[in-house]
C-alpha positions as CSV (number, residue, x, y, z in Angstrom):
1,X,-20.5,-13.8,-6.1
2,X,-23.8,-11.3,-6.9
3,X,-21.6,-8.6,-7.4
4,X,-17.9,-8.9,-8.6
5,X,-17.9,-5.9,-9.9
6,X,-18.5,-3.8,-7.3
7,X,-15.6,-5.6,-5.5
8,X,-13.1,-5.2,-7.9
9,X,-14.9,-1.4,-7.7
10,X,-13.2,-1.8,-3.8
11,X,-9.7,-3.4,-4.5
12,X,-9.2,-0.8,-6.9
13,X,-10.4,1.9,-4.6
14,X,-8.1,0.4,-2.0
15,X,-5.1,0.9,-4.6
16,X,-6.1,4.6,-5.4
17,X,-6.2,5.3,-2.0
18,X,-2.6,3.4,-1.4
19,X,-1.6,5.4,-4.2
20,X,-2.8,8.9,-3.0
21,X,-1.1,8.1,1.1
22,X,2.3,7.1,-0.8
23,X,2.1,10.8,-3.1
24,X,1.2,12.6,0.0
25,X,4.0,10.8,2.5
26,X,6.8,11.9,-0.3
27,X,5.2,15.4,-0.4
28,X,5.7,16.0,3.2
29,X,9.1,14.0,3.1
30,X,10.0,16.8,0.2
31,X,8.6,19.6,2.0
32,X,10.1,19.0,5.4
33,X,13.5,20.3,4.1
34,X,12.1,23.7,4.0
35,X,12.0,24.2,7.7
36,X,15.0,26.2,9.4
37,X,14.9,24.0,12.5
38,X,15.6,20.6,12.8
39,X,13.0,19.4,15.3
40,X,10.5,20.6,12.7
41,X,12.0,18.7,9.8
42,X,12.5,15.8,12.1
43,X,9.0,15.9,12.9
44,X,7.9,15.8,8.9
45,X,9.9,12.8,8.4
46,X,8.2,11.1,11.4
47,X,5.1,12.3,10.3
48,X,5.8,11.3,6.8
49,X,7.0,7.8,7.6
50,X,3.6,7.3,9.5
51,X,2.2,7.8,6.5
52,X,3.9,5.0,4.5
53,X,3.3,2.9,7.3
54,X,-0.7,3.0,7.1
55,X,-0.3,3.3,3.3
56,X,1.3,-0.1,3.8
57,X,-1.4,-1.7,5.8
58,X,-3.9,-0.4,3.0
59,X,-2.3,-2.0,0.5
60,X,-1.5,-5.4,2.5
61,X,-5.5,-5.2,3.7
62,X,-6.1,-4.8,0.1
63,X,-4.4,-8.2,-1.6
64,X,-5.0,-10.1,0.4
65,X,-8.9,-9.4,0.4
66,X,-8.3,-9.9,-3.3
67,X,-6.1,-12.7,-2.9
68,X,-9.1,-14.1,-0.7
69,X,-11.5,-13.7,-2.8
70,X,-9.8,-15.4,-5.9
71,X,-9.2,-18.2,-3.6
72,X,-12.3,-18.7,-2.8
73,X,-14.0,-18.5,-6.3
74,X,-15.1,-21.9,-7.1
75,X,-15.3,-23.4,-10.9
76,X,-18.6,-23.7,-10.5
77,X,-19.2,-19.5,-9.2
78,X,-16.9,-18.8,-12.4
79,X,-19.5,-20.3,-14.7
80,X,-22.1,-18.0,-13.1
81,X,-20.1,-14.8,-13.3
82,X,-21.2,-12.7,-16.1
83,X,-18.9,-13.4,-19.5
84,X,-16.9,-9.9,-19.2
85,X,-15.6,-11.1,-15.6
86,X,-11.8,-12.9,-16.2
87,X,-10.7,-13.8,-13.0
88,X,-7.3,-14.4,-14.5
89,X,-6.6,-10.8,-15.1
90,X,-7.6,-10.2,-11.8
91,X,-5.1,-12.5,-10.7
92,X,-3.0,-9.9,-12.5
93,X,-4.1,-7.0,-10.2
94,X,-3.0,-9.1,-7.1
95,X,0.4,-9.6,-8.6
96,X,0.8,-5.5,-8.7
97,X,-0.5,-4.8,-5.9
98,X,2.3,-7.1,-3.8
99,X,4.6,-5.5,-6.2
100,X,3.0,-1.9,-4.5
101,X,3.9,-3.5,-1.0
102,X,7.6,-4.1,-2.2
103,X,7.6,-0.6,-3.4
104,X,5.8,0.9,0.1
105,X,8.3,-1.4,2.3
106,X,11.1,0.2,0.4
107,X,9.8,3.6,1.3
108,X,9.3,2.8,4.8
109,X,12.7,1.3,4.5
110,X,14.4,4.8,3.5
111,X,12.5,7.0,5.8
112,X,13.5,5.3,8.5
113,X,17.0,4.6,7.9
114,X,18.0,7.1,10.1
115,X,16.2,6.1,13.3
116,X,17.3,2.8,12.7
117,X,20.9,4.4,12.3
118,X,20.7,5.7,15.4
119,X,18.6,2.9,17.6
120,X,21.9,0.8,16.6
121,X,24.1,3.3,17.7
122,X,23.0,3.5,21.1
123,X,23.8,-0.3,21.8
124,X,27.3,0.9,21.2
């Protein structure tokens, strides 16, 4: 509690970089159409759905460290944070970021339709 904000400093630092992964996985996603062969475009997609994946385990680290920390945050270490510190509208922050893990597993989800496509289509 001696330093809340140099943890919120963290959370959000965890969100930048979340949000930085998610740009550059849809950057190579984009990009891998320009290849003539297939193997190579294959290979950006895998590359690029590696890249969601740790994105998501960022952003998953990320809350719930947050959601930790709120949880833990007695009344009594609320009336010793300093009066510009409203834990409430960092409850706020945690509600977003899960909202970022919908938004990473949906990404994750569409990259890797097609292996999934095809995993299924073996069993046949």
């Amino acid at each position: 509690m001696s330093n809340p904000q140099s943890f919120l400093n963290c959370i959000l630092g965890g969100y930048r970089n979340l949000i930085i992964s998610v740009s550059c996985g849809i950057a190579i996603y984009g990009f891998s159409r320009n290849f003539a062969k297939k193997k190579s475009r294959q290979n950006m997609k895998k590359l690029s759905l590696l890249i969601y994946i740790s994105a998501f385990l960022i952003i998953l680290n990320t809350v719930l460290l947050l959601r930790r920390y709120l949880n833990l945050v007695s009344d009594e270490d609320k009336k010793k944070l300093p009066i510009y510190v409203n834990l409430d509208y960092w409850r706020v922050y945690e509600y977003i970021g899960w909202f970022l893990v919908l938004i990473v597993v949906g990404l994750i989800g569409l990259s890797s339709k097609d292996y999934v496509k095809s995993l299924f289509s073996f069993f046949k």
